[in-house]
N, C-alpha and C positions, 0 to 999 in steps of 0.2 A: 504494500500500500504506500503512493508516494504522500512525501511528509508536507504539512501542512508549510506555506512560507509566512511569515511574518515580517511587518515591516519592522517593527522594534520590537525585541526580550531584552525584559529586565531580568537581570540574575537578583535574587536579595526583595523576600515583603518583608524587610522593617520597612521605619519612617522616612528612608528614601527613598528604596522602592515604589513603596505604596503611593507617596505624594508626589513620584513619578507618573504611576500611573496612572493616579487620575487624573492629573493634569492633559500625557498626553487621549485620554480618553474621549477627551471635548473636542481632540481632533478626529478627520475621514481618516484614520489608518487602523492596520491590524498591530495590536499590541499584545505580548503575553508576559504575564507576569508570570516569574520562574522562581523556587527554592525547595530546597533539597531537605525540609522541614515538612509536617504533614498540616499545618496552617500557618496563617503569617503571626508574625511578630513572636517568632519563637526563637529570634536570635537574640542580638545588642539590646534590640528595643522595650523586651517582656522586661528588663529590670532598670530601666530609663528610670531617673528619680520624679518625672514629670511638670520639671521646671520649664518655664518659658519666660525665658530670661530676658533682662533689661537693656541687655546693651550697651554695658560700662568698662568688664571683663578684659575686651581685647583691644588694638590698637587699632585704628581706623584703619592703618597700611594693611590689617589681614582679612584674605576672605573669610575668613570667622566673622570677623566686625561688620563687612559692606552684606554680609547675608543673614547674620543674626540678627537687625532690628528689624528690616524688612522682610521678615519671615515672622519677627511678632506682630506688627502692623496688618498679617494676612488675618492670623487668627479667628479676629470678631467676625469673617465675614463666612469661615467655615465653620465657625462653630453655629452660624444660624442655617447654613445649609445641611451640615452633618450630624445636626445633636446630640455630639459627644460634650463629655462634660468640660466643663475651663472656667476658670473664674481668673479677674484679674484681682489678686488677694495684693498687689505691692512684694517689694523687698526693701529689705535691710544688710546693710552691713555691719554691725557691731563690734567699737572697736574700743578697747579696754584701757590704752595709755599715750599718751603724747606722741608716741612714736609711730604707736599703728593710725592716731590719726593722720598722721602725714601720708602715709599710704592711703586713706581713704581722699586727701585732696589729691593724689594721683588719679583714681578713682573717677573723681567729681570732673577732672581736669579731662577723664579721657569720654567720659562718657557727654561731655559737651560737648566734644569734638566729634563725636560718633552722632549725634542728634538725639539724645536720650532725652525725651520730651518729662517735664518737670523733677526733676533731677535735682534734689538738694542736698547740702551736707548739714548736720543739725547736732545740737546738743544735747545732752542727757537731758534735759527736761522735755524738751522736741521729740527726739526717740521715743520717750518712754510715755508722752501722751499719745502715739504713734500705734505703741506697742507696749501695754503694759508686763507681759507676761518679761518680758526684756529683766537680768539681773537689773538692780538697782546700783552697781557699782561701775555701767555704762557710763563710760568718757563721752564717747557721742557714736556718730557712725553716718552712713550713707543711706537716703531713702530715693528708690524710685519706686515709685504707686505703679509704673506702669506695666511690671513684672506680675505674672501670675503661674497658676497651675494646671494641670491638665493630667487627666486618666491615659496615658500612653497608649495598653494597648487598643482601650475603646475609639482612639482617635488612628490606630495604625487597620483598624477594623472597619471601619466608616472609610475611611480612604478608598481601602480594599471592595466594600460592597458597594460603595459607589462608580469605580471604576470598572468592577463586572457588570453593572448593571447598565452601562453605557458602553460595554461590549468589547472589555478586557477579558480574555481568558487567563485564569489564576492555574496554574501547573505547579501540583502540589507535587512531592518525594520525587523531587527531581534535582538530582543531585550531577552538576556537569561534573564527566570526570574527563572528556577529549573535545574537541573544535577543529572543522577544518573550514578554511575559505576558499571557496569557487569561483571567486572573482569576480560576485555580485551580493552574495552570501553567505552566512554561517549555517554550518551544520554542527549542531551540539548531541551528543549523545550522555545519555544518561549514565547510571551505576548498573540500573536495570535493563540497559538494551534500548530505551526510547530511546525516539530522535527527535528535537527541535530543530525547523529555519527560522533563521532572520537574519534581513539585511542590514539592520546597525542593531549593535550590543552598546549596553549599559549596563556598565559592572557597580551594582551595590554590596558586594557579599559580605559589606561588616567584615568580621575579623578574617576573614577569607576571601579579600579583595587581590592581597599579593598573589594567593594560590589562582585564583582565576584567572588573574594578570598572565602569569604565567602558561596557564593552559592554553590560551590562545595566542602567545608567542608576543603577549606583549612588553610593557616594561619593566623591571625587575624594582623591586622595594619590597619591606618589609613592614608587618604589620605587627605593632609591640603591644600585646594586649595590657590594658593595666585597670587592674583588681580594685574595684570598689566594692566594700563590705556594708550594708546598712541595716538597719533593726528599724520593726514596725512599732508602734505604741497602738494599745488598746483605743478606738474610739473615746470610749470614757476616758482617758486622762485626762489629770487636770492641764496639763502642761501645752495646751493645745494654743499655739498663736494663732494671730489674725494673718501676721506676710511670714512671708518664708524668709529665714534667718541665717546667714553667712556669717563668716568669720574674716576677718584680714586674710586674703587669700595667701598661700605658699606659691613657692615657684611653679610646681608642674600641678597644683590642683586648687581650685574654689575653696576648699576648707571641709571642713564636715559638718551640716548644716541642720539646722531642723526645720522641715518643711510640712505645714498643712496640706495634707494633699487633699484635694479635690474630694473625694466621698468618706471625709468626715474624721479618716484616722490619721497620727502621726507619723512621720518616716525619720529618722535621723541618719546618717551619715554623708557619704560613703569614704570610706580608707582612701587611699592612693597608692598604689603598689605596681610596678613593672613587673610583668614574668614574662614565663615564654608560654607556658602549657593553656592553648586554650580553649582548653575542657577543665581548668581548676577553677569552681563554683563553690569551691568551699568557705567555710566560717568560721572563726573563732573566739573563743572567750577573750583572748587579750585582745582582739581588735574589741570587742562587743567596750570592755574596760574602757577602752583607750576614745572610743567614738561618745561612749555615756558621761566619761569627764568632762569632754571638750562642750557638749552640749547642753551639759547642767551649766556650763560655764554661763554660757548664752541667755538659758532661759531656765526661769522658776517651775520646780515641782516635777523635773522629771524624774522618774521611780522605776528602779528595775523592775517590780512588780506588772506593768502597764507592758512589758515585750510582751508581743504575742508570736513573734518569726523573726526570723532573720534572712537575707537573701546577699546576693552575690553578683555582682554586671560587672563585664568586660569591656572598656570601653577598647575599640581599635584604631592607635596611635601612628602618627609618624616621627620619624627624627624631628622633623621641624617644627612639628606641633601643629600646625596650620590643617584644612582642607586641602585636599586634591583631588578641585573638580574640572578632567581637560581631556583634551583628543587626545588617543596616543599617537605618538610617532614614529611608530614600529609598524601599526599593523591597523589597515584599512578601517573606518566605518565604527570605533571603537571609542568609548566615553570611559575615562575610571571616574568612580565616586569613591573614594578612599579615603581613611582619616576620620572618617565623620564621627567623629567624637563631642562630647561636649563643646559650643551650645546647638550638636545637628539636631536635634528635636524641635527648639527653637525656630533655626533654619533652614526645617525642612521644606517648606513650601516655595522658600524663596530658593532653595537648591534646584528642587522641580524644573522652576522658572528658568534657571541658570541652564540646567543639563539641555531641555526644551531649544535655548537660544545656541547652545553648541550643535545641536542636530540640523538647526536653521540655517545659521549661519557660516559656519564651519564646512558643513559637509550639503548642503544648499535642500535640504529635505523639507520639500511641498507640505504646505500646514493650512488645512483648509478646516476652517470654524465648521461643526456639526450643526444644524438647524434644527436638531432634534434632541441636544444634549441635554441629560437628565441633573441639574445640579443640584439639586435637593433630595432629600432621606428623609422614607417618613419618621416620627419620631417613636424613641424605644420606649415601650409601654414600663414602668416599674410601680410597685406598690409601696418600696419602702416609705415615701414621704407625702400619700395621701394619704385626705383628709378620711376619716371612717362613711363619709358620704359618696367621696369617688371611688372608693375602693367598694364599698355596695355595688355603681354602677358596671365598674368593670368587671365585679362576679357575674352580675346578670348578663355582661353580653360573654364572658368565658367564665366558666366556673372554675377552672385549672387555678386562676388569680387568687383564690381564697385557700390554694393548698400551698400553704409555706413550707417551702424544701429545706432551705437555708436560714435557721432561728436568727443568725448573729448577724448578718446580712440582711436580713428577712426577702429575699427571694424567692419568686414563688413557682408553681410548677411552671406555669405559663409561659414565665421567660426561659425556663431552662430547654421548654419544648423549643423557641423561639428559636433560640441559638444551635441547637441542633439540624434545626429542618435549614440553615443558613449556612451550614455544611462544619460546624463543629462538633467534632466529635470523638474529638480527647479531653480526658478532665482538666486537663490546665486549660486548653481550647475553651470549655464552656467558664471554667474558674475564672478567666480572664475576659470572657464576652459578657458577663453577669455576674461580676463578681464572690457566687455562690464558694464557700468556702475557705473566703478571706478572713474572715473575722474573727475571734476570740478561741473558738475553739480547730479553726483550722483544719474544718473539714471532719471533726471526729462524729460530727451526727449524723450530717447531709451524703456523705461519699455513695454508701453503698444505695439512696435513694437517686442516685445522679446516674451514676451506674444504670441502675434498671428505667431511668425514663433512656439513658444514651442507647439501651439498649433495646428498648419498645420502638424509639421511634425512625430507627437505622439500622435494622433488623441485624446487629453485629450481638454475637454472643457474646455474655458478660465479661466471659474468660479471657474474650479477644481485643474488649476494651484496652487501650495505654493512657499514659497519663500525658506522653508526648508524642506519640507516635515511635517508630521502629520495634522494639523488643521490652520496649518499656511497660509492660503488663502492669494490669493494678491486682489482681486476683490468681493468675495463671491458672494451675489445676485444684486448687486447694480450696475454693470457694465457689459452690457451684450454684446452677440454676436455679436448682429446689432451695437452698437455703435461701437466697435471696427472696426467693416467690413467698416464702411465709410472711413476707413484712408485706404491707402494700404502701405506694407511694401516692 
């Protein structure tokens, strides 16, 4: 059977991929979005801290800087199209002694220059009417209001289902592992024996940008992954600010921070750590130590008691620290997107925009506006934050809305069905489309009920269920049908 051509694959559904594709989605072309994961944002982007950042960080001279504010600027207008969650909660920098304030007038100094719109540097009284929760031994620090937060993977998901819905095809466990060009075109094949065409590639692969670089013979670099370690806090903490809170940043990282995230729990960190290995996701107490210090520093009433998890992100580095987002010069019809490390979540739309103008420009590829293009998503039904009057109405039009799967979350069957018939259908998959499983008890009530709706409504046997896809079983043989069936969901 000859293989299907495409005018653009993207290799990589994180937040670049994805805000690749929907971008190029508004265009007449065939697009496919490609990764070697069994849904998107199962790389970089699932442990993104979910910041959407101000714009003060970098030096105007780097494309970090000319694509991080204009990619917050995008923001307000996808989030009315794609109704994933964002709030712009502000930032703070908080800084402790005479000394780090001079650092935050560098701050103040670059983030002028940058166009950081209301942008002040303030005093401990100012701060702290600001931000109460702020220690009280606050010298002063840097505020922009115009920094906020956002649910990562809901917005790398919205991307995604917008862009299939406008007539991307998403090519899930597809892992390239060869390339050859014909002189118009790539031929990709898979681990498994597929084959994709297309005639221009767009390499997102996150920490596997070098390795695909390479597979298609193009330019050699290396991707340095570096290890951030963060801890969640219970909802109920007290310690919960209103902005997200920085530290006097170090050389190679932001600080370790505490951030409100978007549906309602705390996150503290992340470490900063270079390795090589990257598959190491792990965690430890003395980082857990070392991130709970620095954070009580910051802010009042944080309590080991209030962890509920802990997690692990990679971010993928280069030597120079900067983005690299450019044609290669090796090998035909070819984009890397590399680097995209903190603030690419941020900059991911205005990345889009950038990779989009190389394909235009560069390589002279026809871009003709869709008349039919779909730019809105309807919006996701949730129960957790109506009133007991909407929540009546929505049992009457589904009565699924009134069976709570997820106590700590309170999510209900309905969305869990949601997320499945939307083609997730691994537990982190739905964990992360519906947050089912987030909360307090981390999944110790709701799992095996998630289980039997993934498995009513995607006729997969329980046992076949993964948490991530590949080998990753949640049950294997040891948990079977019949026991499950005694409980009902």
């Amino acid at each position: 059977m000859e293989t299907s051509l495409y005018d653009i694959a993207i290799i990589g559904a994180g937040v670049t991929g994805a805000s690749t594709a929907r971008l190029l989605s508004s265009f007449n072309l065939r697009v496919a979005l490609i990764d070697k994961a069994s849904d998107a944002c199962f790389g970089v982007s699932k442990a993104n801290s979910g910041i959407v950042h101000a714009g003060f960080h970098h030096a105007s001279t780097s494309l970090k800087a000319k694509l991080e504010l204009k990619g917050n600027f995008m923001y307000d207008k996808l989030h009315e199209e794609l109704k994933f969650s964002f709030k712009r909660t502000g930032i703070i920098v908080a800084a402790f002694s005479s000394e780090e304030m001079k650092t935050i007038r560098k701050l103040y100094e670059q983030g002028l220059a940058n166009g950081v719109p209301d942008i002040e540097i303030c005093g401990s009284e100012r701060l702290l009417s600001i931000e109460p929760k702020l220690n009280q031994d606050i010298a002063g620090g840097l505020y922009a209001p115009f920094g906020g937060v956002v649910e990562p993977y809901r917005f790398v998901f919205s991307l995604v289902e917008s862009a299939m819905l406008n007539g991307v095809d998403f090519i899930r466990n597809f892992e390239v592992v060869s390339s050859a060009w014909d002189g118009s075109s790539y031929t990709m094949k898979s681990s498994s024996g597929e084959q994709v065409k297309a005639r221009y590639l767009v390499n997102a692969a996150g920490l596997f940008t070098d390795k695909i670089s390479e597979i298609f013979g193009a330019e050699t670099y290396k991707i340095i992954p570096r290890k951030g370690e963060e801890f969640l806090l219970d909802r109920n903490t007290s310690a919960c600010p209103s902005n997200v809170i920085f530290p006097v940043p170090a050389k190679e990282s932001k600080g370790m921070l505490v951030i409100p995230t978007v549906e309602g729990t705390v996150m503290i960190g992340p470490t900063s750590e270079n390795i090589e290995d990257k598959s190491d996701l792990s965690t430890s107490y003395r980082n857990m130590e070392k991130i709970f210090l620095q954070a009580s520093r910051m802010v009042l009433g944080i309590s080991r008691r209030d962890f509920i998890t802990s997690f692990t992100g990679l971010r993928p580095t280069l030597e120079h620290e900067d983005f690299m987002i450019e044609k290669s010069g090796k090998v035909p019809n070819f984009i890397h997107a590399a680097g995209i490390q903190s603030p690419g979540l941020t900059a991911a739309p205005a990345i889009a925009e950038y990779i989009v103008g190389i394909l235009e420009k560069d390589f002279g590829l026809k871009l003709e506006k869709k008349a039919d293009f779909k730019a809105e998503l309807p919006p996701h039904k949730s129960v957790r934050d109506l009133s007991a009057e909407k929540m009546d109405e929505l049992i009457k039009e589904n009565p699924a809305y009134g069976n709570i799967i997820c106590r700590c979350e309170r999510i209900s069957e309905a969305e869990i069905v949601e997320a499945v018939r939307r083609g997730h259908q691994t537990l982190d998959g739905i964990k992360f489309y519906t947050r089912s499983g987030m909360g307090r008890c981390q999944g110790g009530f709701c799992t095996y009920k998630i289980l039997k709706l993934i498995s009513r409504e995607s006729g997969i046997p329980v046992e076949k269920i993964t948490r991530r896809g590949g080998a990753s079983y949640i049950t294997g043989s040891r948990l079977s049908a019949d026991f499950l069936a005694k409980e009902n969901v």
